[in-house]
C-alpha positions in Angstrom: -53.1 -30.3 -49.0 -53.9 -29.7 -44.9 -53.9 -26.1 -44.4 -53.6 -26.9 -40.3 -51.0 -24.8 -38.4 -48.9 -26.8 -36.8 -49.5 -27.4 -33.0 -48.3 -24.4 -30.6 -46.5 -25.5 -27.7 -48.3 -24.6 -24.5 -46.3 -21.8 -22.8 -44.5 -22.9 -19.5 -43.8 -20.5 -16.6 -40.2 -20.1 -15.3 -39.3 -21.9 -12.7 -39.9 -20.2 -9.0 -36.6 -19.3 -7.9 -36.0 -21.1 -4.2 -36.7 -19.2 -1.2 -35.9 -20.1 2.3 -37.5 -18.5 5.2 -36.3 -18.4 8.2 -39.6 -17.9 10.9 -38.7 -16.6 13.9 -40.2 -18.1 17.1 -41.7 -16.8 19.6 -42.9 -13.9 17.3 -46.7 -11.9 17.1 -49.5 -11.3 20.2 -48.0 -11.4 23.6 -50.1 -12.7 26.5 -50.7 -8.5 27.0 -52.1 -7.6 23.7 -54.3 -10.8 23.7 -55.8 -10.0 26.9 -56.8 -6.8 25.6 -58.3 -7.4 22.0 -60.1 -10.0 23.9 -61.2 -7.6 26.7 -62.8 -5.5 24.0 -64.4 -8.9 21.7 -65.9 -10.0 25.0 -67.0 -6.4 26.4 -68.8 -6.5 22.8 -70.1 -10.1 23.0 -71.6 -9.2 26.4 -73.2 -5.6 26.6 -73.2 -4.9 22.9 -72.3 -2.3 20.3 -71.2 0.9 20.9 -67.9 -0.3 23.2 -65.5 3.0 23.4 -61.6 2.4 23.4 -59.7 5.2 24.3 -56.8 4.8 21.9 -55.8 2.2 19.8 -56.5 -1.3 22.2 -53.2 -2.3 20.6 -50.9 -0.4 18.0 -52.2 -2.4 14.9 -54.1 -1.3 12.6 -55.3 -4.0 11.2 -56.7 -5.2 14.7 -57.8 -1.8 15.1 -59.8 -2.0 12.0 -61.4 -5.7 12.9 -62.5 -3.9 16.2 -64.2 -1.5 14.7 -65.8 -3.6 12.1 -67.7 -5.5 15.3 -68.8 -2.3 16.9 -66.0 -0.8 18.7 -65.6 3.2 18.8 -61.8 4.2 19.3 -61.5 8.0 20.4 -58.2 9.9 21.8 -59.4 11.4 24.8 -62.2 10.4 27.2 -64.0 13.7 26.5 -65.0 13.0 22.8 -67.0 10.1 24.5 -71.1 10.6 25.2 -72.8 10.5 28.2 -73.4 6.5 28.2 -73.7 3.7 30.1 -71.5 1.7 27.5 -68.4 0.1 28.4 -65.5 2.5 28.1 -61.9 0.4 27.6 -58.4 2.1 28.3 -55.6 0.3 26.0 -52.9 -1.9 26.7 -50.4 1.1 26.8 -51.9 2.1 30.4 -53.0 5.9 31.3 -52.1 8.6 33.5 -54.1 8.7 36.9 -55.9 11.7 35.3 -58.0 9.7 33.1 -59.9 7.0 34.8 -60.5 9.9 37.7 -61.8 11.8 34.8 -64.0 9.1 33.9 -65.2 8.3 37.2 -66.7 11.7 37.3 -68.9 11.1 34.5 -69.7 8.2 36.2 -68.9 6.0 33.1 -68.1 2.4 33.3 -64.5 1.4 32.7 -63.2 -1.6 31.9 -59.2 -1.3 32.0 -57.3 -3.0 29.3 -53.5 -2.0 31.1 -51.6 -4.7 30.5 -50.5 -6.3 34.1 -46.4 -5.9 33.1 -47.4 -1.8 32.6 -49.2 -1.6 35.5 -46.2 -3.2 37.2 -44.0 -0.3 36.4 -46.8 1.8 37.8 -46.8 0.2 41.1 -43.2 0.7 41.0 -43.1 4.1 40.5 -45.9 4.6 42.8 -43.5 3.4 45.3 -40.6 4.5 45.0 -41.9 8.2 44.9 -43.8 6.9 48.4 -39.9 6.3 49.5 -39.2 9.4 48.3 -36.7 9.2 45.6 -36.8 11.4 41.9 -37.0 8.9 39.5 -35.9 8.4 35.9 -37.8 6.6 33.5 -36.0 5.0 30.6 -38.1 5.4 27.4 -39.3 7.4 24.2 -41.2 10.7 24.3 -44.8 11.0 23.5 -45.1 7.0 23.9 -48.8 6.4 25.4 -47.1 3.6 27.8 -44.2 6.4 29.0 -47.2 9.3 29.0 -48.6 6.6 31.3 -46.4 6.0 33.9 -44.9 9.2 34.0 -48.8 10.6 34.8 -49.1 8.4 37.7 -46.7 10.7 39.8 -47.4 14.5 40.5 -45.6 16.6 37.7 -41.6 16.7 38.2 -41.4 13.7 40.1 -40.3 11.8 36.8 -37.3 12.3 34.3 -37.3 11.3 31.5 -34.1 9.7 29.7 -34.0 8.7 26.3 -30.2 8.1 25.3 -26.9 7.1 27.0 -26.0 10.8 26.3 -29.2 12.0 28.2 -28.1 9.9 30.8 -24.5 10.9 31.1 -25.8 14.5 31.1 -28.7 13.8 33.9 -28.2 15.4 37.5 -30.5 14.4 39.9 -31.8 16.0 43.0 -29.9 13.6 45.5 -27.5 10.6 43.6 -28.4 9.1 47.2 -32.7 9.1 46.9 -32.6 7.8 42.6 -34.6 5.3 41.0 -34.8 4.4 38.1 -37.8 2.3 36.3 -38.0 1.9 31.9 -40.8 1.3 29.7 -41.6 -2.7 28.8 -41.2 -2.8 25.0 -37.3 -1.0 24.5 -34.3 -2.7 23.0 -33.1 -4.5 25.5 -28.9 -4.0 24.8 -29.7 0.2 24.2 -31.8 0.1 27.6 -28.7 -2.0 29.5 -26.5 0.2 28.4 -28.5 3.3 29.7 -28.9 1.7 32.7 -25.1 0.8 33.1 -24.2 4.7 32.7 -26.7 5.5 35.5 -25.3 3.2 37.8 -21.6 3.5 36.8 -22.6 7.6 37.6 -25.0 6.7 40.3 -23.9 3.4 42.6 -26.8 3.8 45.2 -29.6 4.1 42.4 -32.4 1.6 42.9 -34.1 -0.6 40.4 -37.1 -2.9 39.6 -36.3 -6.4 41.3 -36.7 -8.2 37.9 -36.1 -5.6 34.2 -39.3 -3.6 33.5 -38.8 -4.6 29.8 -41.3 -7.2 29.3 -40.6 -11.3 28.9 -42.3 -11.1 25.0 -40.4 -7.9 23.9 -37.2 -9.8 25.4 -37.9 -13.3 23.9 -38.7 -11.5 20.3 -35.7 -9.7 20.0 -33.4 -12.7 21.2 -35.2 -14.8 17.9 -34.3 -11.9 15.9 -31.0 -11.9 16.9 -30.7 -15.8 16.1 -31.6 -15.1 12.7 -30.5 -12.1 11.7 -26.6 -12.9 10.8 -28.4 -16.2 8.8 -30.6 -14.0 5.9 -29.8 -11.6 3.7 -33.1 -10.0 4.2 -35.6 -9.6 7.3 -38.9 -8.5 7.5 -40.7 -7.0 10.6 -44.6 -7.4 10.4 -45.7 -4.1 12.7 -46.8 -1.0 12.7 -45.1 2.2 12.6 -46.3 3.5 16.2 -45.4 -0.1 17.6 -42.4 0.9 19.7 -41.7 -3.4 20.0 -41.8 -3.7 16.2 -40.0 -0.6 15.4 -36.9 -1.9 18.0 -36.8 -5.9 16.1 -35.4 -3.8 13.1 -33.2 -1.6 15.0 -31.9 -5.4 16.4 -32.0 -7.2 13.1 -29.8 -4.3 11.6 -27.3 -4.2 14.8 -26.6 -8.2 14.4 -25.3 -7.7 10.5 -28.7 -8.0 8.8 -28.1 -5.1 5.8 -31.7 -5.1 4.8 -34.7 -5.1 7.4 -37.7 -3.6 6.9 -40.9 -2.9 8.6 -44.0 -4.1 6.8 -47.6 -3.5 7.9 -49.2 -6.1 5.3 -47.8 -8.1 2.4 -48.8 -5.0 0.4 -46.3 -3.2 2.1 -43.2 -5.6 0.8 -40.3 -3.5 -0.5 -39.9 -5.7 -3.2 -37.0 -3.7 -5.1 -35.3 -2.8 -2.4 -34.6 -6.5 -1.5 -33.6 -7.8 -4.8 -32.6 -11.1 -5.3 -32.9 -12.8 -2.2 -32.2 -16.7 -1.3 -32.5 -16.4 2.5 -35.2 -13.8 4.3 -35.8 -13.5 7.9 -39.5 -13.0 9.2 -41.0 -12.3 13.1 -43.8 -9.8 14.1 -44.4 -7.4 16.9 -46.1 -8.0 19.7 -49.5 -6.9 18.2 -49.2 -8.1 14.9 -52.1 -10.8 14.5 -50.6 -14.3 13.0 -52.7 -13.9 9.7 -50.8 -10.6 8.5 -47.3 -12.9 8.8 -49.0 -16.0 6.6 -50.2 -12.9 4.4 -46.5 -11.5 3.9 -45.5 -15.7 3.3 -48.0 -16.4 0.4 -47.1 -13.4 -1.3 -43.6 -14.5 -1.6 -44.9 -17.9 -2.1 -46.4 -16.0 -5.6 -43.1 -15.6 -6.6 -40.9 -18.1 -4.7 -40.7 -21.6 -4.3 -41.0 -21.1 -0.3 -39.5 -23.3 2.6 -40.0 -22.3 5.6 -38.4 -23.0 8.7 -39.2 -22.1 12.3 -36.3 -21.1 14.6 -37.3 -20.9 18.2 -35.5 -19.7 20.7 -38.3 -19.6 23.8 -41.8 -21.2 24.4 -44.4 -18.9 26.2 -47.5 -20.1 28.0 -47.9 -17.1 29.8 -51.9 -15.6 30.3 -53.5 -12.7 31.7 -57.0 -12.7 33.4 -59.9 -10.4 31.8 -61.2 -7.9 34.4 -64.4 -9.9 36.7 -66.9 -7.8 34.9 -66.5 -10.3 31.7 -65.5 -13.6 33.2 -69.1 -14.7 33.1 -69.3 -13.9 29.4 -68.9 -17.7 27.3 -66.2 -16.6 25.5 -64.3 -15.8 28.1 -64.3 -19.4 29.2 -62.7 -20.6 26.2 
């Protein structure tokens, strides 16, 4: 008599419940933010490590982290920095005219990082003051790209207006000598808006030629909003401190998407918050690296049987020039 047990069946995993995904295009690094991560790979490629970033290059931290894995040094102020004949980089946010004159005294070499679109609303403001008119400056408190601008301009030459309240509140100097300029990464409908108040208030104001809010904040909110009514979830890959990121939620949640979320990394999902979910939107900031959004797509592909579809609503070819100091560097030529 066989004493054998009969066979076990081999155990077979549920099914992966179907997922599609709904990849927004044009999404992640803007021509700014590559330029500037690259400004600090080459500056390290050429001269070597130490390389000191004031601030974050970009506001990743994930990018930040890579930096400082190859050598770079990333302090607040340019005082923490050592006498040194290093390269010292100023992020892609811009600064006030304080610090590179602060850094010229120490006679340290600078290697600016600004992206061009910033340092067009510099110029701007620069000039209109010249013309002599007060000027308002559309954008958030504390933001290094508004602490910035409004630091190229002596102290009380530049208001600051967050909200269409703010702006219905403002009194100016002269309604007849007003400009107005606005930071480059803002939603694009709340800064319209603020600027409609000013010039329903203020006819004769003056503005930029062509919007201070930049061509990649623009295109990746206008993806977002091409989705957004299409998922029943959308995730934001970003950083808390990225002003872009932070608005692509704000714009998901205006155009009837219930739940949208901000994620740093796929470790960051909300998982139970979004449930059950046949249909999720995804896009990144302007500094969030490609990798982190194929990061956040395998780990639903984990539990998901993933399709993914790319919905574009632009196509950017748009580049920025290194500074001359690292043109010669090979990398640079790639």
């Amino acid at each position: 008599m066989s004493s054998a047990l009969p066979d076990t069946p081999p155990s077979v995993s549920p099914p992966r419940p179907p997922l599609r995904v709904l990849l927004a295009a044009p999404r992640g690094f803007c021509a700014g933010v590559d330029r500037a991560i690259q400004i600090v790979e080459l500056a390290l490629s050429k001269f070597g490590a130490p390389v000191y970033v004031r601030h974050e290059i970009v506001h990743n931290r994930f990018v930040v982290d890579s930096l400082k894995a190859k050598g770079a040094v990333f302090v607040e102020e340019i005082d923490e920095i050592p006498d040194t004949a290093q390269p010292v980089i100023f992020s892609a946010h811009g600064v006030a005219k304080s610090v590179p004159q602060a850094a010229r005294l120490r006679n340290l070499f600078v290697l600016d990082a600004t992206c061009p679109l910033v340092f067009k609303v510099h110029n701007e403001a620069a000039r209109h003051h010249l013309e002599g008119h007060q000027i308002v400056m559309i954008g958030h408190t504390g933001h290094p790209e508004v602490v910035g601008t409004m630091g190229q301009l002596p102290a009380g030459a530049i208001e600051l207006i967050e909200t269409e309240a703010e702006a219905s509140a403002f009194t100016p100097r002269d309604p007849a000598k007003l400009a107005y300029v606005t930071q480059t990464t803002l939603s694009v409908d709340d800064t319209s808006a603020i600027v409609a108040v000013l010039k329903s208030r203020f006819p004769a104001i003056s503005g930029p030629a062509k919007e201070d809010i930049c061509y990649a904040t623009t295109n990746r909110q206008t993806s977002v909003k091409a989705i957004a009514d299409q998922v029943e979830a959308l995730l934001v890959v970003g950083a808390p401190n990225s002003s872009n990121s932070q608005r692509l939620v704000e714009v998901a949640e205006r155009e009837g998407c219930r739940k949208a979320y901000l994620v740093q990394r796929a470790a960051d999902i909300p998982w139970q918050q979004l449930g059950t979910i046949t249909t999720l939107g995804v896009t990144a900031g302007a500094s969030a690296p490609e990798q982190l959004v194929n990061e956040v797509i395998d780990a639903f592909r984990t539990r998901y049987a993933v399709t993914v579809e790319v919905v574009a609503t632009a196509q950017e070819n748009i580049a920025f020039n290194v500074p001359r100091e690292l043109r010669d560097t090979p990398a640079a030529a790639q």
